[in-house]
C-alpha positions in Angstrom: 3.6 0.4 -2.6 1.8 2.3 0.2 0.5 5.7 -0.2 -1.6 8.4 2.2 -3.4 9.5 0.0 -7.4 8.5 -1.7 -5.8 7.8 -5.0 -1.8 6.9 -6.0 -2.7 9.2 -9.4 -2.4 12.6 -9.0 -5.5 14.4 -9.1 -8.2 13.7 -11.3 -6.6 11.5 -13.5 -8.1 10.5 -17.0 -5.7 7.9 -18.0 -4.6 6.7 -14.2 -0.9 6.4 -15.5 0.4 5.6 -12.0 -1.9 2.7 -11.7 -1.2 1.7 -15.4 2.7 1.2 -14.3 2.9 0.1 -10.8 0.1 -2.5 -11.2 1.5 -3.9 -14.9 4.9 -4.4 -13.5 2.7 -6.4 -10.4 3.4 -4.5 -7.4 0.3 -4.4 -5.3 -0.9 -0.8 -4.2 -2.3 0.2 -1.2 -4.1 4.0 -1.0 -5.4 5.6 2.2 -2.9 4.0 4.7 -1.9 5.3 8.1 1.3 5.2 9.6 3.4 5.0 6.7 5.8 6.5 8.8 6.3 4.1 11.2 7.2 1.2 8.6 11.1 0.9 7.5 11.6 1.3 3.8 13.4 -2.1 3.7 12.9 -5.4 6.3 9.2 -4.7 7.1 7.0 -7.4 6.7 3.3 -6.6 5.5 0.2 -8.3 5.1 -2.6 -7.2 3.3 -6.1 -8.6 3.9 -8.6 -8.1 1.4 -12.4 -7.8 1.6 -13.6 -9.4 -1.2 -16.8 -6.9 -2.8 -18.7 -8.9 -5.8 -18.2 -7.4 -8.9 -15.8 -5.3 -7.7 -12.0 -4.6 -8.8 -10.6 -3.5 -5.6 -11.7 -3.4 -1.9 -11.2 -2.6 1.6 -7.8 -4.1 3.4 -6.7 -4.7 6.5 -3.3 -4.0 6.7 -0.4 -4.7 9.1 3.0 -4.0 9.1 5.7 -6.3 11.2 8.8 -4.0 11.5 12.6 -4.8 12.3 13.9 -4.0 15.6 15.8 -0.8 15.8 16.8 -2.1 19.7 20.3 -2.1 20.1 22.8 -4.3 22.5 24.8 -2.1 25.2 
C-alpha cells in the first residue's frame, strides 16, 4: 500500500490503528510516495529498496514502479 502522505494514520495517532492492521495482515506500506498517480491499481510491478538504519524499525526506500502498457494496436 502506497500512500502521499508522512504517515498512513490519520493525524496524530496514539494507537497507529492503520499500521496495526495493514502491517499484521503483511502488506508492506510505503508513506511519502510521489506519483501515485501514475501507477495502475492492478498489473504494476513495484520494487521497493530499503536502506537499512541500525536500530531502526523502518527506513528510507527507493521505490519504482514498472506499469502495464496502456498502448493500443490500430
Amino acid at each position: 500500500m502506497g500512500i502521499g502522505t508522512p504517515s498512513i494514520d490519520y493525524g496524530q495517532p496514539s494507537g497507529f490503528e492503520a499500521q496495526v492492521i495493514i502491517y499484521g495482515g503483511n502488506i508492506p506500506g510505503f508513506e511519502n510516495v510521489a506519483n501515485l498517480d501514475q501507477v495502475a491499481e492492478e498489473g504494476a510491478f513495484v520494487v521497493a529498496l530499503r536502506i537499512k538504519v541500525a536500530g531502526g524499525s523502518g527506513g528510507p526506500l527507493r521505490i519504482v514502479a514498472f506499469v502495464p502498457s496502456t498502448s493500443r494496436e490500430s
